[in-house]
N, CA, C and O atoms as a printed pandas DataFrame, in Angstrom:
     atom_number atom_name residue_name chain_id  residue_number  x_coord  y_coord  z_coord
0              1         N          UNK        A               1  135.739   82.768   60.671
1              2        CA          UNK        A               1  135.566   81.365   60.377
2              3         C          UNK        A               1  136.681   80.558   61.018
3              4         O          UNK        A               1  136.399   79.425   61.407
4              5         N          UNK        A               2  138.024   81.057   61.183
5              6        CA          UNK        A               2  138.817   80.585   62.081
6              7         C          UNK        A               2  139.704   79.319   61.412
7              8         O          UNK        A               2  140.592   79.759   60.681
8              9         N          UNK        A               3  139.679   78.097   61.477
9             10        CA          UNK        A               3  140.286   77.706   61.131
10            11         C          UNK        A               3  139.748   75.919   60.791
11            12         O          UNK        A               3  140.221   74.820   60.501
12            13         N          UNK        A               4  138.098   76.785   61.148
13            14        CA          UNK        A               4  137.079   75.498   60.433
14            15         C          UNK        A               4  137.141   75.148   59.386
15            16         O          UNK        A               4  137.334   76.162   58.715
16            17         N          UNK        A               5  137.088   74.091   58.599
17            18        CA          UNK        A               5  136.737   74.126   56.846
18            19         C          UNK        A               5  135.325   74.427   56.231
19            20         O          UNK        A               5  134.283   74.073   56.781
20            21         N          UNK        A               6  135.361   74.874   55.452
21            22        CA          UNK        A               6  134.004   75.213   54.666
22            23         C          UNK        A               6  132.903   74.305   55.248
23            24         O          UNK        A               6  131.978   74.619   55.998
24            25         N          UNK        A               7  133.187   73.229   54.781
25            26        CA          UNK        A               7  132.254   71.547   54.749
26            27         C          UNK        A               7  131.834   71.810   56.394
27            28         O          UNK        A               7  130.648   71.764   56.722
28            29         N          UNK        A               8  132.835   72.067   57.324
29            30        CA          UNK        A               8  132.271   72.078   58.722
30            31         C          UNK        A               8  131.474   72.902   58.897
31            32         O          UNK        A               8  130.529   72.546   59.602
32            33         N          UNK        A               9  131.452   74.336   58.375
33            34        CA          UNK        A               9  130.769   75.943   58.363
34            35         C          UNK        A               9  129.498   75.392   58.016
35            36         O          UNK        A               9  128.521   75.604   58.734
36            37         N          UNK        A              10  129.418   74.646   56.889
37            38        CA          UNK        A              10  128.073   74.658   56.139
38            39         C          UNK        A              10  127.164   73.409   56.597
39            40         O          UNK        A              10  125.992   73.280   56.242
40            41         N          UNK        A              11  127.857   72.494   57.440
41            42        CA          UNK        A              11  127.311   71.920   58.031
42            43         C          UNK        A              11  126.730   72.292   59.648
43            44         O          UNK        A              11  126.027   71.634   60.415
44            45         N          UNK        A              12  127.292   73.495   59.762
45            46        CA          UNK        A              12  126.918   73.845   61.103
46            47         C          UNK        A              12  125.784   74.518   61.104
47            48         O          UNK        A              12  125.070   74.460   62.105
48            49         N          UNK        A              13  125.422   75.242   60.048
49            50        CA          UNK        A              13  124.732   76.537   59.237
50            51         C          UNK        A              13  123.195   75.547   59.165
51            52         O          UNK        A              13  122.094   75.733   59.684
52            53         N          UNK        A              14  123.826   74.255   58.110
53            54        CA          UNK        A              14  122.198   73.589   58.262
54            55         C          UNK        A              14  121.687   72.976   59.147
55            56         O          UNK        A              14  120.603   72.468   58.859
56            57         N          UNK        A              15  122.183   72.770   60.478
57            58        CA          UNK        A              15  121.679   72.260   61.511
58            59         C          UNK        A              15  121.126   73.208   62.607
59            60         O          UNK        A              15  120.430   72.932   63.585
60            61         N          UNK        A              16  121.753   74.716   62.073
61            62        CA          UNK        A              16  121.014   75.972   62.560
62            63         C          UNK        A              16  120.074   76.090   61.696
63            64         O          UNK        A              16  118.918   75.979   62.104
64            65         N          UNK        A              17  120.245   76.264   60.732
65            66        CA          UNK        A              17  118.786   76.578   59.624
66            67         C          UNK        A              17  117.519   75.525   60.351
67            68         O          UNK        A              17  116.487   75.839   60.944
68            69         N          UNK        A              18  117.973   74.472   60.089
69            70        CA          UNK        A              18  116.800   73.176   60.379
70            71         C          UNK        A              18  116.170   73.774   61.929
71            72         O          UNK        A              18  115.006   73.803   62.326
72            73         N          UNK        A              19  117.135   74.113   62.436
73            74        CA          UNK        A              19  116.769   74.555   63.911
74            75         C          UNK        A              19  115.996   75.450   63.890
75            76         O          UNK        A              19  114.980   75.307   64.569
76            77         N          UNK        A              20  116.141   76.479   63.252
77            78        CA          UNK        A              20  115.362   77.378   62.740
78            79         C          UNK        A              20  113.659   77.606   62.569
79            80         O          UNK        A              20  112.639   78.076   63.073
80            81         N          UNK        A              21  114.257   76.858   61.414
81            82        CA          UNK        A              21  112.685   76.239   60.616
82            83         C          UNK        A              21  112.007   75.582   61.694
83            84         O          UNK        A              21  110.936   75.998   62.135
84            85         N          UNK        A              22  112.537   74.674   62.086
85            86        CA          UNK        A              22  111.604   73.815   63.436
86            87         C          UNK        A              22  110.634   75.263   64.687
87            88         O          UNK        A              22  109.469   75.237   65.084
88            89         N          UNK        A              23  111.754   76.344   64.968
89            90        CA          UNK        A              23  110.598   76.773   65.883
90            91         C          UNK        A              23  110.252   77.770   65.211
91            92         O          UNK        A              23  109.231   78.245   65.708
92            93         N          UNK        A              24  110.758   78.609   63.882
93            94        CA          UNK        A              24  109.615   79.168   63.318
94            95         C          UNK        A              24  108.382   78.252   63.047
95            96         O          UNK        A              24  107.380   78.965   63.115
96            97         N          UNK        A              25  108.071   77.041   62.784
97            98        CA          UNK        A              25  107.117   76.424   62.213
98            99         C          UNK        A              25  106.254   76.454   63.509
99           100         O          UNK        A              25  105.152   76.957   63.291
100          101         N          UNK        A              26  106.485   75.974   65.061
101          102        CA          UNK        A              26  106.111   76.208   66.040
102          103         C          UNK        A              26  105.300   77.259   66.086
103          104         O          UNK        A              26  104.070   77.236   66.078
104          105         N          UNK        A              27  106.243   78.491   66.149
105          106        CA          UNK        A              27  105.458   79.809   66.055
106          107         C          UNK        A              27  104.347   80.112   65.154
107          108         O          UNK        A              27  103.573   81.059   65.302
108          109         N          UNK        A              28  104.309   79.025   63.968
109          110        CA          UNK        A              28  103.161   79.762   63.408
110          111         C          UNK        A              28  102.264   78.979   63.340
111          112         O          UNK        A              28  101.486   79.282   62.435
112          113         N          UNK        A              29  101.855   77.649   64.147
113          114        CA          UNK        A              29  100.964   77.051   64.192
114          115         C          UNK        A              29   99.779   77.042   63.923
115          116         O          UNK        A              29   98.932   76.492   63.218
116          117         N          UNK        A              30  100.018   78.209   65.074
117          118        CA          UNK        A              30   98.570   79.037   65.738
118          119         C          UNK        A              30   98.065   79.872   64.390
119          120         O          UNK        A              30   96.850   80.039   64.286
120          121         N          UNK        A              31   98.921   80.397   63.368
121          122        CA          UNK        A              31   98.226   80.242   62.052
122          123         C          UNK        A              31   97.753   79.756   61.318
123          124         O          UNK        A              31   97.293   80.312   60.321
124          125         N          UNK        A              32   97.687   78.245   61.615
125          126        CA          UNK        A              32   97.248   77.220   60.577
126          127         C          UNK        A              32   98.315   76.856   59.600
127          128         O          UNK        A              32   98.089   76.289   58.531
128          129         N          UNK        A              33   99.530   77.227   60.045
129          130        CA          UNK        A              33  100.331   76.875   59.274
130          131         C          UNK        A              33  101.340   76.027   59.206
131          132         O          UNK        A              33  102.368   76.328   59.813
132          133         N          UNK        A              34  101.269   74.580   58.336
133          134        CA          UNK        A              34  101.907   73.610   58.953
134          135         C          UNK        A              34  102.935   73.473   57.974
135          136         O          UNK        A              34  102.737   73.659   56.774
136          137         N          UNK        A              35  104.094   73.130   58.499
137          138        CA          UNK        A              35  105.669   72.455   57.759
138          139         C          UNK        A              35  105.769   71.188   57.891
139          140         O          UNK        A              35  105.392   70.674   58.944
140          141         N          UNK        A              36  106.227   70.513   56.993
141          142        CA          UNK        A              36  106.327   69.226   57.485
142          143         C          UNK        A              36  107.551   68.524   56.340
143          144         O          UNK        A              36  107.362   68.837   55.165
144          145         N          UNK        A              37  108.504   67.809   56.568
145          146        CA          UNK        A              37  109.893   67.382   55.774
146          147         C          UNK        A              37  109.687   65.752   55.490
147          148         O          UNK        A              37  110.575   65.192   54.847
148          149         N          UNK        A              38  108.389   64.868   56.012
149          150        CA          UNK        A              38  108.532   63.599   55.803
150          151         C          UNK        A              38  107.234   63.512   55.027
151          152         O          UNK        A              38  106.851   62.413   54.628
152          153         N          UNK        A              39  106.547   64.598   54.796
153          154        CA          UNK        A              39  105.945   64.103   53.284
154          155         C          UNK        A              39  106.440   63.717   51.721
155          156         O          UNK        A              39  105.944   62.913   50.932
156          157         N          UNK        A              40  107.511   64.525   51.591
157          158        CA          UNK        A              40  107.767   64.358   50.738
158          159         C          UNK        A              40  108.660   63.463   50.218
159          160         O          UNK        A              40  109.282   63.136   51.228
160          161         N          UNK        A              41  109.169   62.805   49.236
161          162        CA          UNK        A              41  110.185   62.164   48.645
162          163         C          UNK        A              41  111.106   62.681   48.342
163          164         O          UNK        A              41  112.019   61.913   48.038
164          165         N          UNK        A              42  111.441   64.325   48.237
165          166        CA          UNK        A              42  112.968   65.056   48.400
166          167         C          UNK        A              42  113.574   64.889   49.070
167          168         O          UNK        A              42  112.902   64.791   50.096
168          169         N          UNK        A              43  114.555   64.758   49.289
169          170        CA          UNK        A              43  115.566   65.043   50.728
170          171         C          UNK        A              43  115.718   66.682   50.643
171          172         O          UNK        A              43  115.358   67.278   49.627
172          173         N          UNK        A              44  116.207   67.285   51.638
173          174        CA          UNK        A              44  116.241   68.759   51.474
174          175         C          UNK        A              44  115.027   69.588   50.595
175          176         O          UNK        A              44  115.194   70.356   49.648
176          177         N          UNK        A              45  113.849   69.196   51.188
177          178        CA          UNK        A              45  112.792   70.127   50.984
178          179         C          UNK        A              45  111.890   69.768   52.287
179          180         O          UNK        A              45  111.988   69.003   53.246
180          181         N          UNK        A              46  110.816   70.882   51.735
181          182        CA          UNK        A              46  109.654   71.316   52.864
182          183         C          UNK        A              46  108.545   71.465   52.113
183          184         O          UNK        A              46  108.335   72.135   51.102
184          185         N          UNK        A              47  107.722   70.595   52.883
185          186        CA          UNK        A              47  105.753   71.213   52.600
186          187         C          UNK        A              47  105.569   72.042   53.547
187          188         O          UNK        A              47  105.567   71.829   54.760
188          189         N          UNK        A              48  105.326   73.550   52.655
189          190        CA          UNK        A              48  104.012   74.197   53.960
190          191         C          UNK        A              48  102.710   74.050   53.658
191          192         O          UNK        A              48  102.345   73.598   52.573
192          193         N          UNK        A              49  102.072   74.341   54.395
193          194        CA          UNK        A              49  100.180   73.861   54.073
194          195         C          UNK        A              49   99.740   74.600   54.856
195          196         O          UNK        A              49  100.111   74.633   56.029
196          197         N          UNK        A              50   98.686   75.487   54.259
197          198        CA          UNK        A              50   97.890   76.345   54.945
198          199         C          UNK        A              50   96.561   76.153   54.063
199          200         O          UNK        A              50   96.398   76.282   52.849
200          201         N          UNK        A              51   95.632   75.787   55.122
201          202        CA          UNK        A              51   94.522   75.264   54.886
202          203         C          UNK        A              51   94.584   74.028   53.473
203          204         O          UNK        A              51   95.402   73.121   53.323
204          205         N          UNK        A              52   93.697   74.315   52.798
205          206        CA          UNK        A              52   93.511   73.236   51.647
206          207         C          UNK        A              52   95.040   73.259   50.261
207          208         O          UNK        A              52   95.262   72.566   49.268
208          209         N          UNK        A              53   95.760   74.408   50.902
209          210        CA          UNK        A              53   96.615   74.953   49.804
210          211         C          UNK        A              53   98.006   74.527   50.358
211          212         O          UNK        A              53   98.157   74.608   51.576
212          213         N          UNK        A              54   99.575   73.849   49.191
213          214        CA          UNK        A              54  100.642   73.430   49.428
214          215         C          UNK        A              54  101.279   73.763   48.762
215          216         O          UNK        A              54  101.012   74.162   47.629
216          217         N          UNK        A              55  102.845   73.661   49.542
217          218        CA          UNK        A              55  103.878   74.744   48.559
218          219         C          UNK        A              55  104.969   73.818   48.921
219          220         O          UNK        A              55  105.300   73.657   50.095
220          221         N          UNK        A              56  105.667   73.060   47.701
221          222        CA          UNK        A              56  106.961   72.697   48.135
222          223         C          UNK        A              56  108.110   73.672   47.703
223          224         O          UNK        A              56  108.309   74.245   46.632
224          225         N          UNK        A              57  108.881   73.675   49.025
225          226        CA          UNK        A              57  110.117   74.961   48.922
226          227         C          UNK        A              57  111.439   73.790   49.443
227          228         O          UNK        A              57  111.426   72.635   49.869
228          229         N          UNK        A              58  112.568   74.848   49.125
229          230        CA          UNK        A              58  113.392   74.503   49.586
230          231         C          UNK        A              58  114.039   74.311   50.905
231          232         O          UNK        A              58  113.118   74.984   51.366
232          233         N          UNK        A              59  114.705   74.047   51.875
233          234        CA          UNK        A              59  115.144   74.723   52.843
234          235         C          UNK        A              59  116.051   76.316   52.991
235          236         O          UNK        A              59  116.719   76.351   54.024
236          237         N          UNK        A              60  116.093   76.845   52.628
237          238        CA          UNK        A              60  116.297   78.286   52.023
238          239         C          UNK        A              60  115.030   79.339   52.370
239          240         O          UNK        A              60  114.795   80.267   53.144
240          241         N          UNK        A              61  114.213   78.413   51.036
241          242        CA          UNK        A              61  112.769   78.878   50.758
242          243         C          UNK        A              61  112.012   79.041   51.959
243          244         O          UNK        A              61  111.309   79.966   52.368
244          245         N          UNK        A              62  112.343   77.847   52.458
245          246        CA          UNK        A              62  111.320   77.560   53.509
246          247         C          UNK        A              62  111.411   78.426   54.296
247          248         O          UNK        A              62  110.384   79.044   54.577
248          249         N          UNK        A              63  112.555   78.748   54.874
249          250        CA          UNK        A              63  113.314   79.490   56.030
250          251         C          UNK        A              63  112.820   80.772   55.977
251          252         O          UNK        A              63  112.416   81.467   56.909
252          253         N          UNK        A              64  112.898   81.061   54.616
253          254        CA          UNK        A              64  112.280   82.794   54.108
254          255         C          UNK        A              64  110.867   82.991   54.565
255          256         O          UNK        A              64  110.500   83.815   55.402
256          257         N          UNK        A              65  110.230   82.264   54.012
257          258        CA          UNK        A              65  108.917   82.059   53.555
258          259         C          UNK        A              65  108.575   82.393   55.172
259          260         O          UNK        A              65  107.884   83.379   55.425
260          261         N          UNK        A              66  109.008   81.662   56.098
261          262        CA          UNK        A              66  108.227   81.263   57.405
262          263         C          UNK        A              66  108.801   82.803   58.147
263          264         O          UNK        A              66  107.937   83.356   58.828
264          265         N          UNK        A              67  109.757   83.308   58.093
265          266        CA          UNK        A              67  110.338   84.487   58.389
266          267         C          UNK        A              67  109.632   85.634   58.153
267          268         O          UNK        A              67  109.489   86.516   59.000
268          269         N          UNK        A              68  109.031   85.678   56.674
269          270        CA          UNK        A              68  108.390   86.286   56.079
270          271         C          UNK        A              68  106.735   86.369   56.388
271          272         O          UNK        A              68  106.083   87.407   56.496
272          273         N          UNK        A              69  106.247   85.014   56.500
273          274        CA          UNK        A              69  105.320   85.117   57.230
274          275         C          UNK        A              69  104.834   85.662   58.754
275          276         O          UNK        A              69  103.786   86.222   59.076
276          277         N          UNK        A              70  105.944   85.298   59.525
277          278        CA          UNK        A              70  106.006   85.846   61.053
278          279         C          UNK        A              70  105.856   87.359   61.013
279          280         O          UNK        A              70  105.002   88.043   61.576
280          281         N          UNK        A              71  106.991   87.791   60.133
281          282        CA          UNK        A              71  106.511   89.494   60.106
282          283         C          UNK        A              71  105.157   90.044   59.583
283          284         O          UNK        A              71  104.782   91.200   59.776
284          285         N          UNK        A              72  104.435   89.062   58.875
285          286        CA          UNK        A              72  103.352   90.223   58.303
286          287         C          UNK        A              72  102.213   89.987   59.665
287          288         O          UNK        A              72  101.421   90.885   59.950
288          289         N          UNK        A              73  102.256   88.472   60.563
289          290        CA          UNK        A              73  101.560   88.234   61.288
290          291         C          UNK        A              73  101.835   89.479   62.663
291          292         O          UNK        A              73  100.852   89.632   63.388
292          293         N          UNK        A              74  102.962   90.236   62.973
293          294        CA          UNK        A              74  103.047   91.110   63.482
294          295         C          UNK        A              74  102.488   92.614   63.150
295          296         O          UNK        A              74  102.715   93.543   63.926
């Protein structure tokens, strides 16, 4: 960690996470599976939607979830 402060670490972390999430969500398009962060009225959450069905998660959640999904699609 060097001689960053926490606050910088964890701010670096969610702009990788977000990064993240953005091209896992890419990748799973082609599943029907959509993310989206300006539906909602949370700050720091996520809709996924696959077909008629919605899940609000966290960014955490989300991150898993879409991770999790990619592998079973393999």
């Amino acid at each position: 960690m060097g001689q960053h402060s926490l606050k910088t670490v964890l701010e670096q972390r969610d702009r990788w996470l977000t990064a993240q999430i953005r091209d896992l969500s890419v990748t799973l398009l082609g599943q029907g599976i959509f993310t989206c962060t300006e539906c909602g009225e949370v700050a720091g959450e996520y809709i996924l939607q696959r077909g008629d069905e919605s899940q609000r998660l966290s960014t955490v959640d989300t991150y898993a979830m879409l991770q999790f999904l990619l592998a079973q699609a393999e």
